[in-house]
Steps between C-alpha positions, in 0.01 A plus 500: 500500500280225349380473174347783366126514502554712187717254354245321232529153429617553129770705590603242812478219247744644240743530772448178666531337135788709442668387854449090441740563270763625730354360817761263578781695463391762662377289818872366487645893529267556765626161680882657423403876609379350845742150555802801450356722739431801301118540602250285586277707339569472117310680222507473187391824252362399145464784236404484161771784464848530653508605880788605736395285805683197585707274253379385173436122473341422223417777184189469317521257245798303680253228589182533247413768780340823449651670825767641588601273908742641729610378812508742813423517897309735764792688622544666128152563499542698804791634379316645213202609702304298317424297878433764706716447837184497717391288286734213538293306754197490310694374149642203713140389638346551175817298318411153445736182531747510253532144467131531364448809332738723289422927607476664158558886439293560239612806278267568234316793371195459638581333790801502804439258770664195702263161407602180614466206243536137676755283323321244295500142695788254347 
């Protein structure tokens, strides 16, 4: 559940560069998603191409971004088996503080994983 070893740096950085464009709105949903009581585990899939999990926030190009955010929770993730149910425990040790890092679903060709990006310091 943490950053994938076989996650190189290139590819992290074009998604971190990618994010700092969206980064504050996105740490805003995930302050909504949990201050309304829908999860306190938010996650947010990015795809380069269109996806069917969670709610679209922000299209590619909306922002001078290259990906594709939406805006989704655990329980959906279980839902779609994605979390496995036995599972559960170890996604919420592994999650980190919200208030500090944003929990990416990465959807890409080469690569599906969870990586947590910190927000960037005010």
């Amino acid at each position: 559940m943490n950053n994938d070893p076989e996650l190189n740096g290139k590819y992290l950085g074009t998604i971190t560069q990618d994010f700092v464009k969206v980064c504050e709105n996105i740490k805003e949903a995930s302050y909504q998603i949990r201050a309304r009581g829908f999860s306190d585990y938010p996650i947010f899939p990015i795809s380069k191409q269109e996806v069917s999990i969670g709610q679209i926030l922000y299209k590619a190009g909306e922002l001078d971004n290259d990906w594709n955010y939406s805006a989704s929770f655990l329980d959906e993730f279980v839902q779609r088996k994605v979390v496995e149910e036995d599972k559960i425990e170890m996604f919420k040790e592994a999650y980190k503080d919200a208030d500090e890092f944003c929990c990416l679903f990465v959807i890409d060709k080469d690569f599906t994983n969870f990586v947590f990006v910190p927000y960037p310091e005010d």
